[in-house]
LUMTINU-125536 format. One line per 4 residues: number of its first residue (from 1); their letters; for each residue y, x, z of N, C-alpha, C, O. Coordinates in Angstrom, 3 decimals. Example, Ala and Ser with C-alpha at 12.3 -4.5 7.8 and 13.67 -1.06 7.14 Angstrom:
BEGIN
1 = as = -5.690 13.190 7.800 -4.500 12.300 7.800 -3.300 13.200 7.800 -3.319 14.236 8.465; -2.250 12.850 7.080 -1.060 13.670 7.140 0.030 12.900 7.870 1.138 13.409 8.039
! end
This chain:
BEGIN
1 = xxxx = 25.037 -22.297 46.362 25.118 -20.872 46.111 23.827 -20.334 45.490 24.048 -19.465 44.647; 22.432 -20.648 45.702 21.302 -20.346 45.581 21.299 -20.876 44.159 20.833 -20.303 43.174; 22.030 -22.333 44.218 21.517 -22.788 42.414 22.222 -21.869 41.583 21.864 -21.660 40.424; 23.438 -21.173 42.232 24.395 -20.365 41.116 24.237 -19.143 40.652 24.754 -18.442 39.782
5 = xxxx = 23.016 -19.009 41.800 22.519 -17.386 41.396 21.249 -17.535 40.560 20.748 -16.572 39.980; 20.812 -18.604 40.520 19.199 -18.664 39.544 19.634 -18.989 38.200 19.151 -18.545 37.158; 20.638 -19.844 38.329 21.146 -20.355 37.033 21.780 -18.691 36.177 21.507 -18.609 34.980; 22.543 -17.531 36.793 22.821 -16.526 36.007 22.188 -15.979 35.887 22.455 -15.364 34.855
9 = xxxx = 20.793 -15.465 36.510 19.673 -14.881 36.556 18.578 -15.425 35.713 17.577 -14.765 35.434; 18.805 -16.747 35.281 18.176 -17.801 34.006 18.689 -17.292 32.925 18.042 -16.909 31.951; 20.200 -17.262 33.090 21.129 -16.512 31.706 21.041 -15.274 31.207 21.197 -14.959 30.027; 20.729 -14.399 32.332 20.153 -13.216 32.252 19.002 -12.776 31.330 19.033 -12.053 30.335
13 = xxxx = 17.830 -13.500 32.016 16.660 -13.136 31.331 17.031 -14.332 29.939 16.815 -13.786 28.857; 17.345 -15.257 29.851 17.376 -16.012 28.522 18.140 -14.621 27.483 17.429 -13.999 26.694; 19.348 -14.364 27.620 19.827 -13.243 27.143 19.192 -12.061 26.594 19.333 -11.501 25.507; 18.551 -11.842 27.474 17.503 -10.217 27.022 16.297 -10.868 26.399 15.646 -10.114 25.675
17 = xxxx = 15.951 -11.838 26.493 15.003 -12.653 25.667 15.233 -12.638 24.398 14.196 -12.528 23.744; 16.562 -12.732 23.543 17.029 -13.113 22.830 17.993 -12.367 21.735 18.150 -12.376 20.514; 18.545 -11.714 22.882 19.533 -10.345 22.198 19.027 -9.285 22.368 19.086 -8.491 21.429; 18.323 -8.866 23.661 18.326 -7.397 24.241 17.303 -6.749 23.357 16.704 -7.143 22.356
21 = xxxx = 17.289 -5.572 24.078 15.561 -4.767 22.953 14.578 -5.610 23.448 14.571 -6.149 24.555; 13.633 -5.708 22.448 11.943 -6.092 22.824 12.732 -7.430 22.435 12.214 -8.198 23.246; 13.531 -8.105 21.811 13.661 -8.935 22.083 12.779 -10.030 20.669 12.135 -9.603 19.711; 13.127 -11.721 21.097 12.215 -12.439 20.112 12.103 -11.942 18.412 11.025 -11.823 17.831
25 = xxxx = 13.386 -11.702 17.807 13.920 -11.043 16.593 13.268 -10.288 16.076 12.461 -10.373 15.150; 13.799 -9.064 17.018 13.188 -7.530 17.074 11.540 -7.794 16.953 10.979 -7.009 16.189; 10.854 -8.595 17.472 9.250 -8.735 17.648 8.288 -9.306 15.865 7.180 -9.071 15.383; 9.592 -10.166 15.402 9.209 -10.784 14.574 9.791 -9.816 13.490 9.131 -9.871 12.452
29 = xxxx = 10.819 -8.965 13.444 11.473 -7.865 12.471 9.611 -6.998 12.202 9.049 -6.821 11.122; 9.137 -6.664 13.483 8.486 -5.385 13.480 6.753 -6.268 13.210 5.743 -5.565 13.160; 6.661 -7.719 13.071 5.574 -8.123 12.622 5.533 -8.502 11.038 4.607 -8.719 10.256; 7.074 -8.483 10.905 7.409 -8.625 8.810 6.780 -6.842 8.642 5.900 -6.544 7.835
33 = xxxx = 7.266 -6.115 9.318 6.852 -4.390 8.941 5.562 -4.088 8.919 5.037 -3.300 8.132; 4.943 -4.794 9.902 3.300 -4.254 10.076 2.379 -4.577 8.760 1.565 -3.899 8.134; 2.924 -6.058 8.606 2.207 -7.326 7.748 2.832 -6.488 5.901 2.242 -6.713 4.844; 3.955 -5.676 6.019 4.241 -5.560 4.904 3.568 -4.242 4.274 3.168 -4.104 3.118
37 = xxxx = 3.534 -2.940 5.740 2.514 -1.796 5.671 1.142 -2.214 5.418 0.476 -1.600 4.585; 0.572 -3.373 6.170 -0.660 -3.212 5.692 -1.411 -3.818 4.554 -2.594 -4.160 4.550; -0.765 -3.875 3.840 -0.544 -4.714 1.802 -0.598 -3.619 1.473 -1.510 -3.268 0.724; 0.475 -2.602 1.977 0.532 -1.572 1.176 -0.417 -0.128 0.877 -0.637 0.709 0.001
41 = xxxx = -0.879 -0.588 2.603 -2.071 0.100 2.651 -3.688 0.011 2.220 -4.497 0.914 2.011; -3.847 -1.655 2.164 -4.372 -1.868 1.302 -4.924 -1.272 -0.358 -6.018 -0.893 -0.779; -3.030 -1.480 -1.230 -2.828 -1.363 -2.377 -3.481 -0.148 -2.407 -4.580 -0.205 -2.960; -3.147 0.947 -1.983 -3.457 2.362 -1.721 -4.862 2.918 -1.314 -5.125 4.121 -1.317
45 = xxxx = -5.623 2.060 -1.008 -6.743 1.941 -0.085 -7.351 2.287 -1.534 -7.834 3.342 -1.945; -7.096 0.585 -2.410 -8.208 0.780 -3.763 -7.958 1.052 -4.384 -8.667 0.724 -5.335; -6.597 2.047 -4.801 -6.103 2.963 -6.109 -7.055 4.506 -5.502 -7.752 5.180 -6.260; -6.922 4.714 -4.467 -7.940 5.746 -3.736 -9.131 5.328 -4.240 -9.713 6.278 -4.764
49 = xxxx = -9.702 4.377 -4.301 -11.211 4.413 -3.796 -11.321 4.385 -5.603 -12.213 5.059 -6.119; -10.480 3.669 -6.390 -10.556 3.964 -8.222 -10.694 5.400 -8.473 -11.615 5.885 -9.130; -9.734 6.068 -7.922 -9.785 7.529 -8.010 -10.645 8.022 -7.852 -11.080 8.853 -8.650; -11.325 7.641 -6.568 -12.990 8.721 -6.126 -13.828 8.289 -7.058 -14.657 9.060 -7.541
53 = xxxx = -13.723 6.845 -7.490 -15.148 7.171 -8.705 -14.739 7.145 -9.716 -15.486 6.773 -10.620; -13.483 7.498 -9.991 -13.361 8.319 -11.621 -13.874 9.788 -11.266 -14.739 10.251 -12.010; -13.283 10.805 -9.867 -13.634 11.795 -9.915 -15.093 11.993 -9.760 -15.527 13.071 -10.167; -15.824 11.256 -9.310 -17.263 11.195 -9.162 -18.069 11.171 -10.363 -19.124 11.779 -10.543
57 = xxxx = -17.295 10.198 -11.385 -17.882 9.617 -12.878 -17.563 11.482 -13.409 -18.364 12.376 -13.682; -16.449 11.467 -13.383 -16.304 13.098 -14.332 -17.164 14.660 -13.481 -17.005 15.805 -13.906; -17.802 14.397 -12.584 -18.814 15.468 -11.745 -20.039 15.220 -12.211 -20.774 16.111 -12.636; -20.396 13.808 -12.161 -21.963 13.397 -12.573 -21.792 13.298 -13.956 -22.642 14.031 -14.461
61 = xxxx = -21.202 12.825 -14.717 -21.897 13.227 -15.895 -20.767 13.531 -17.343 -19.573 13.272 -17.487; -21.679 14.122 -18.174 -20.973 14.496 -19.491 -20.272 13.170 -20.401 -19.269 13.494 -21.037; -20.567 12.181 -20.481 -20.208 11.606 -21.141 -18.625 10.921 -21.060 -17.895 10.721 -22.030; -18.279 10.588 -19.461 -17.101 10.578 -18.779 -15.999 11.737 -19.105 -14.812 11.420 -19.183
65 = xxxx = -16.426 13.115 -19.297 -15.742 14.145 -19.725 -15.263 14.055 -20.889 -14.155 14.454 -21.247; -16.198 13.447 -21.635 -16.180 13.404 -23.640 -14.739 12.338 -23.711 -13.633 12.447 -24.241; -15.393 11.322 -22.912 -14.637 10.084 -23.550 -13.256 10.487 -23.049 -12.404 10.576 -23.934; -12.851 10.759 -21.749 -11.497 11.379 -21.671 -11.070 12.563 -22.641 -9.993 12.501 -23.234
69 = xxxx = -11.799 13.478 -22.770 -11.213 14.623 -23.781 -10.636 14.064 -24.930 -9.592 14.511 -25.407; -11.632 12.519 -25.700 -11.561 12.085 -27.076 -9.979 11.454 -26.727 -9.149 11.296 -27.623; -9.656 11.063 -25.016 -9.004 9.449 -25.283 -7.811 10.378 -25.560 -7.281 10.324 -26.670; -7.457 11.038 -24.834 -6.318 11.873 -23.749 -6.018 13.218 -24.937 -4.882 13.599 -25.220
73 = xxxx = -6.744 13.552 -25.274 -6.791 15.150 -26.070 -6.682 15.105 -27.595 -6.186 15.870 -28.421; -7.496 13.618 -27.692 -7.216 13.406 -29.143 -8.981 14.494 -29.963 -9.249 14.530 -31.164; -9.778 15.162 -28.876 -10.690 15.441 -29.337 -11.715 15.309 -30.439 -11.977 14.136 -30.708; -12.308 16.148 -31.086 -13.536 15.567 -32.107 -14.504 16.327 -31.857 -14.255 17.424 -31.357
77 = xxxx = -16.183 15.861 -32.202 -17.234 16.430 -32.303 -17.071 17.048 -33.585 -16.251 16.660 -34.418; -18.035 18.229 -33.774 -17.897 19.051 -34.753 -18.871 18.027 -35.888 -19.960 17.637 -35.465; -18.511 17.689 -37.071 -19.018 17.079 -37.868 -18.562 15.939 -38.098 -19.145 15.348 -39.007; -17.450 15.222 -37.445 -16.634 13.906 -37.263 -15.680 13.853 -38.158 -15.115 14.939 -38.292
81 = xxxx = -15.158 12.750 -39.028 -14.025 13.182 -39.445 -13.196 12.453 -38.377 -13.749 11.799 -37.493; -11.557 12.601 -38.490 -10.763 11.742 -37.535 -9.795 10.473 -38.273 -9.202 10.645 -39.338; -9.783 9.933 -37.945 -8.803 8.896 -38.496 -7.872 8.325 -37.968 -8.136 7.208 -37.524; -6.805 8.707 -37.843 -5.211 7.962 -37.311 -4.885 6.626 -37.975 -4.389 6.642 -39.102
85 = xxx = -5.138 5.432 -37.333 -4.302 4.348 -38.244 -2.780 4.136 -37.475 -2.687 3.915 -36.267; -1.683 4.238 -38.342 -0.536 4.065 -37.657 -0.001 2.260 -38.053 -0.207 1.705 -39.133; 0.451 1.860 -37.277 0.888 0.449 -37.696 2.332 0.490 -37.704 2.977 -0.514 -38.007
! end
């Protein structure tokens, strides 16, 4: 009688081991999630930290301002001519 009750009480916890919440699956589901957030947080980490020293480069100095105005704006200094080559 004693072996018949350890043996379902074996089945028991093997069961919730296996199927129930918290279970082996579920543990390894939510260590693919962590492992996949923190790549991503990463990725994000150094598109941030690119960002702060572009915004830093365009506070400290003039020349960072120019070269975006020229890239982005299509800008000229007064006395420049411009030249479009189209291919």
């Amino acid at each position: 009688m004693t072996i018949a009750i350890l043996v379902i009480l074996l089945l028991v916890l093997q069961f919730r081991l296996w199927v129930g919440d918290s279970s082996v699956g579920e543990v390894w589901r939510l260590q693919t999630a962590v492992e996949q957030q923190q790549q991503e947080n990463q990725r994000l980490d150094e598109r941030n930290q690119a960002l702060d020293a572009e915004v830093n480069d365009l506070k400290q100095g003039v020349d960072a301002v120019e070269e975006r105005a020229r890239s982005e704006l299509g800008m000229i200094k007064k006395d420049e001519t411009f030249y479009q080559v189209i291919e």
